[in-house]
N, C-alpha and C positions, 0 to 999 in steps of 0.2 A: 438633857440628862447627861451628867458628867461619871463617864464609868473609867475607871485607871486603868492605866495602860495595859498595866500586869493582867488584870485581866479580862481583856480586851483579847490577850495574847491568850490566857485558858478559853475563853469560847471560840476561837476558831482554830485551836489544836483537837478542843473536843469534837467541834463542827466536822473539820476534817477527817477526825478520828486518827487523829495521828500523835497521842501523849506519850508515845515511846520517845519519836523524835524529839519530841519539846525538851523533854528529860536531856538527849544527847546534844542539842542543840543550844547549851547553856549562853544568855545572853542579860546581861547586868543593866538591870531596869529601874530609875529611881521615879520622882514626880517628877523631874525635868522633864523627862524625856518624852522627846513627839513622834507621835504613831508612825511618820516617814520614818525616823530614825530606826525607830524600833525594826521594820521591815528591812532596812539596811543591816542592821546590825544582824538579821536573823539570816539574810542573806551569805553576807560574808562570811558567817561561822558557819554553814550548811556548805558553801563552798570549798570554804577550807576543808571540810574533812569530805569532800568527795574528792578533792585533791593528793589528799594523805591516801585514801585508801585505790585510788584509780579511778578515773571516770570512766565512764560508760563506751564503750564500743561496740559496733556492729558492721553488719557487711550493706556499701551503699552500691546501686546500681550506677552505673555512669557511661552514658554513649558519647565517644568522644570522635574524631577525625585522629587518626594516629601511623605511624609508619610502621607498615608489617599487619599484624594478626595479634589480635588478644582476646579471648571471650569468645563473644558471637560476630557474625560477620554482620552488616545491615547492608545483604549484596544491592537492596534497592537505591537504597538512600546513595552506598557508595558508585553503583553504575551511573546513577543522575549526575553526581559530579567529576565524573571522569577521573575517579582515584586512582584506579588500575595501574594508567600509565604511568605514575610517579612513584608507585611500588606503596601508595598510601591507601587506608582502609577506612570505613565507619564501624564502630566493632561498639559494642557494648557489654561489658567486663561490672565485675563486684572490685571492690574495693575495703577492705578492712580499717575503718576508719573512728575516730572520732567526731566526727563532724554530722553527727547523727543529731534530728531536732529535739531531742532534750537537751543537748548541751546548747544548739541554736541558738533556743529559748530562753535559755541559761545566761547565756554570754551578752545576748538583745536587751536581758532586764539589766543586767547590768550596766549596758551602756546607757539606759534610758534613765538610771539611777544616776547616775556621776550628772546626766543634764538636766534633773529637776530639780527645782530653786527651793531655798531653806532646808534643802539635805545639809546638817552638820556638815564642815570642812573636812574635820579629823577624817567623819567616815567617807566623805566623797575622795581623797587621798586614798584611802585604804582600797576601797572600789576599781581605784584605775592602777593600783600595783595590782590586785585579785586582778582584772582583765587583762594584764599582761600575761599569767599565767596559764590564759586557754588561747595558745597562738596555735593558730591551723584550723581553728573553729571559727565559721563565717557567723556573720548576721543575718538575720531574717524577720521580716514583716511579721511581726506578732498578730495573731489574731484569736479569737474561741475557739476557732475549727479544730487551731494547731495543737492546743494542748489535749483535744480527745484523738489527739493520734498518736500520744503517748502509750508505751504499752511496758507495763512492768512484770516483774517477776519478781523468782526469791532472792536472784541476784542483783537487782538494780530498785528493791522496793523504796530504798532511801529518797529515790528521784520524784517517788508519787509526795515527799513533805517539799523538795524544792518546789517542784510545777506550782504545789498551791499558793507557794509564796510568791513565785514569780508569777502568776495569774492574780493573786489581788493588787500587785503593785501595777499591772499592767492596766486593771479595771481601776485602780486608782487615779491612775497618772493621765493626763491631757496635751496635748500640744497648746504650748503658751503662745501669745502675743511674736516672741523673741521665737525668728526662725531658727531650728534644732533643741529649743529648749520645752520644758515638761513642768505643769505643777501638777501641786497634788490637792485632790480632793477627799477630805474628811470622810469616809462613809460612814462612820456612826452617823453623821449628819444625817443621813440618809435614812426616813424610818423603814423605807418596801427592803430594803438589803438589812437593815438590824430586822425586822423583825424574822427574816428565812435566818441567819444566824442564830439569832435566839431559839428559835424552835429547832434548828440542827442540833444545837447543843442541849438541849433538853432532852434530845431524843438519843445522841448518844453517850449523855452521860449514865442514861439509865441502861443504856446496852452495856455500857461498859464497868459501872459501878457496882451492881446489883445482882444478887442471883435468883430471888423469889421470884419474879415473874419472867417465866421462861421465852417468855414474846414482847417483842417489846418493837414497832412498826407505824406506819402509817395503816390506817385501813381504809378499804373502800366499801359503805353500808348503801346499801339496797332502799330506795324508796320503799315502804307500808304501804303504799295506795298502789294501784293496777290502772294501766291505761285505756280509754275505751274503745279507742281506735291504732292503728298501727303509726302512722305520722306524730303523734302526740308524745310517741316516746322517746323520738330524739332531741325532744325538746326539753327534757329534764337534765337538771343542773348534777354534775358530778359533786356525789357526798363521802369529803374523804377526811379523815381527822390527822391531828396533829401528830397525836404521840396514842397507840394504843399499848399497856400493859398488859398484860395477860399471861395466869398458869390454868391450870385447871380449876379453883375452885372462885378465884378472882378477876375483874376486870377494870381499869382505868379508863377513862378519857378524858385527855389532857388539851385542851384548847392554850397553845399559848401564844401570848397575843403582845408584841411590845409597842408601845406608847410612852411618848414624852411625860403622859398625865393619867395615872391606873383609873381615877373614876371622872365622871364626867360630873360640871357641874350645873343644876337644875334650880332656880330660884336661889340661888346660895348654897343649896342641900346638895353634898355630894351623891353621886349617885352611879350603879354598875353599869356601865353601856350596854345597853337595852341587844344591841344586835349582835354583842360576844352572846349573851345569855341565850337571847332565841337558838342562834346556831349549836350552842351544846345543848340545850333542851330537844332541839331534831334529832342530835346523834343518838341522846340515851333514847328516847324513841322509836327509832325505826331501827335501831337494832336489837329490839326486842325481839326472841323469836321463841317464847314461851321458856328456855330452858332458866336452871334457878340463877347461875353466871350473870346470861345477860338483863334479864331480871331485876339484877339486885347490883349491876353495875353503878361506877360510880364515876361523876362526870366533877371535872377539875377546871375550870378559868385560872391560869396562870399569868401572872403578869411580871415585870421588875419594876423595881421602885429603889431609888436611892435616898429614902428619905420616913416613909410612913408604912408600916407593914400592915398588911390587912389578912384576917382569918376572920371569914364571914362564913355560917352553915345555914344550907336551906335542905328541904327535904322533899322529893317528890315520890306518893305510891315508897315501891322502895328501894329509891334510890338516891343517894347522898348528892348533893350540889356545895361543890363548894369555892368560893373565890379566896386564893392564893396569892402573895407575892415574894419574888426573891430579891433582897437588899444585894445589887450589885457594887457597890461603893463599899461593902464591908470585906473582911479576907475572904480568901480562897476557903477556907477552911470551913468558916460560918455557911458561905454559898451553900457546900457542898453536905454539911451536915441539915440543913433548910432543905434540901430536894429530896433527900431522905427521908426526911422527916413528912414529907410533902405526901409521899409515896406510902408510908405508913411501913420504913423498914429499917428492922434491926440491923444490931452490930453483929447478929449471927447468920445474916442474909447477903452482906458486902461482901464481893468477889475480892479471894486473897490477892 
């Protein structure tokens, strides 16, 4: 499944939940251009304007060996090494710095970027004037861990759109063959990572788009049956959905599911994969709890498709089933008027 780049670049701003930045972050996309690029290029101009308006600063702790007194003393550390008699101390003092791990992090992807292979020239140039710019800021071992040590606020929330950039280029990028150098690997390739994007984006574009249904989450539904013993019950599978909507008098459940191929095929005869269907047939199920809501909820198979749209209705007791698809190969615009429409909401319902 071939989805363009441009919006590639809408589901994981929606994902993120970050289309302020995207807006601020303006970067010139055609069909040429490759997904590496794209991340460079989103890079660079995220940079640049944490540069214009000041980077990020904070107070870092620092134990050093030093002459005199600064801070705290570390009398243990300095008696073991006999600093006394040379008028030297172990002290450990804050330091007002830039060199905090957001910018670490910052400064790491970029240099991981200048050395992955088929990065554009232009933008690998651009990259090593931009890392000239953050002198005094080290490098550091990238890892997962690092990026949930990030901690933002109302002054530095700009940094939670770089981390994410600089964490998918990091989850993207590998140590090549060629010692210090990096390629990159496709993650749309990838369907276990498109399909957690696909359902990020489903889920907050309807937080973000919409105002009729005032909930809009993951939930977690309670098995209908009771167990007969106590051991038996931690052996039940966790039932949690994709995307639930919900106000008061309405309820969704959205299962979405991305696949290279929306239906599967059975003697030639195309056909709905039997085990999306089962799993939403459970959800409308056991979260029945007599009231008229969940009742009368209504369960959604959502798929993409770049090619053949399907609006298929089935009807169970009473409750709507129905198998969806959204053409991602078409504009932004179509998408987003298709999820709307998905959802069953007006032009008097879109958040201004």
């Amino acid at each position: 499944m071939q989805i363009p780049i441009e919006n590639i670049y809408y589901l994981l701003c929606y994902a993120w939940n970050k289309l302020d930045e995207k807006d601020r972050v303006a970067v010139s996309i055609d069909d040429k251009t490759e997904l590496l690029d794209l991340f460079a290029k989103v890079l660079i101009n995220a940079s640049k304007m944490l540069l214009k308006r000041g980077i990020d600063k904070n107070y870092i702790d620092h134990t050093e060996e030093i002459a005199g007194v600064k801070g705290k003393i570390q009398i243990s550390q300095t008696l073991k090494s006999n600093l006394l008699s040379k008028q030297r101390t172990i002290c450990t003092f804050d330091d007002f710095s830039a060199n905090i791990i957001s910018n670490r992090i910052l400064v790491s992807t970029i240099h991981r970027l200048i050395r992955t292979k088929e990065l554009d020239k232009a933008l690998k140039d651009e990259l090593v004037s931009l890392q000239r710019m953050f002198s005094g800021i080290d490098q550091i071992e990238i890892s997962i861990s690092l990026f949930k040590q990030i901690r933002l606020n109302r002054n530095n929330r700009f940094y939670g759109f770089v981390m994410n950039v600089c964490q998918i280029i990091y989850e993207s990028t590998f140590p090549s063959e060629e010692q210090g150098k990096y390629k990159f690997s496709d993650f749309t390739r990838d369907d276990k990572k498109m399909n957690q994007l696909f359902e990020s984006f489903i889920r907050n574009f309807y937080k973000i788009e919409q105002a009729k249904y005032s909930t809009v989450k993951k939930e977690t539904i309670d098995w209908s049956f009771t167990n007969t013993d106590e051991e038996s019950q931690g052996y039940l599978p966790k039932m949690e959905t994709d995307i639930t909507l919900e106000n008061d008098l309405e309820k969704i459940i959205i299962d979405a599911k991305f696949y290279r191929e929306t239906m599967t095929l059975n003697y030639d005869k195309e056909r709905i994969k039997s085990a999306n269907l089962y799993q939403l047939f459970s959800y409308l199920l056991n979260q029945e709890d007599g009231t008229a809501k969940n009742q009368q909820a209504k369960g959604i198979l959502l798929y993409p498709t770049i090619e053949t749209d399907y609006n298929l209705n089935f009807q169970y007791k009473q409750h709507e089933i129905q198998i969806r698809t959204i053409n991602l190969n078409s504009n932004w615009k179509n998408i987003a008027n298709r999820l709307k429409e998905i959802a069953g909401i007006e032009n008097n319902t879109i958040k201004a």
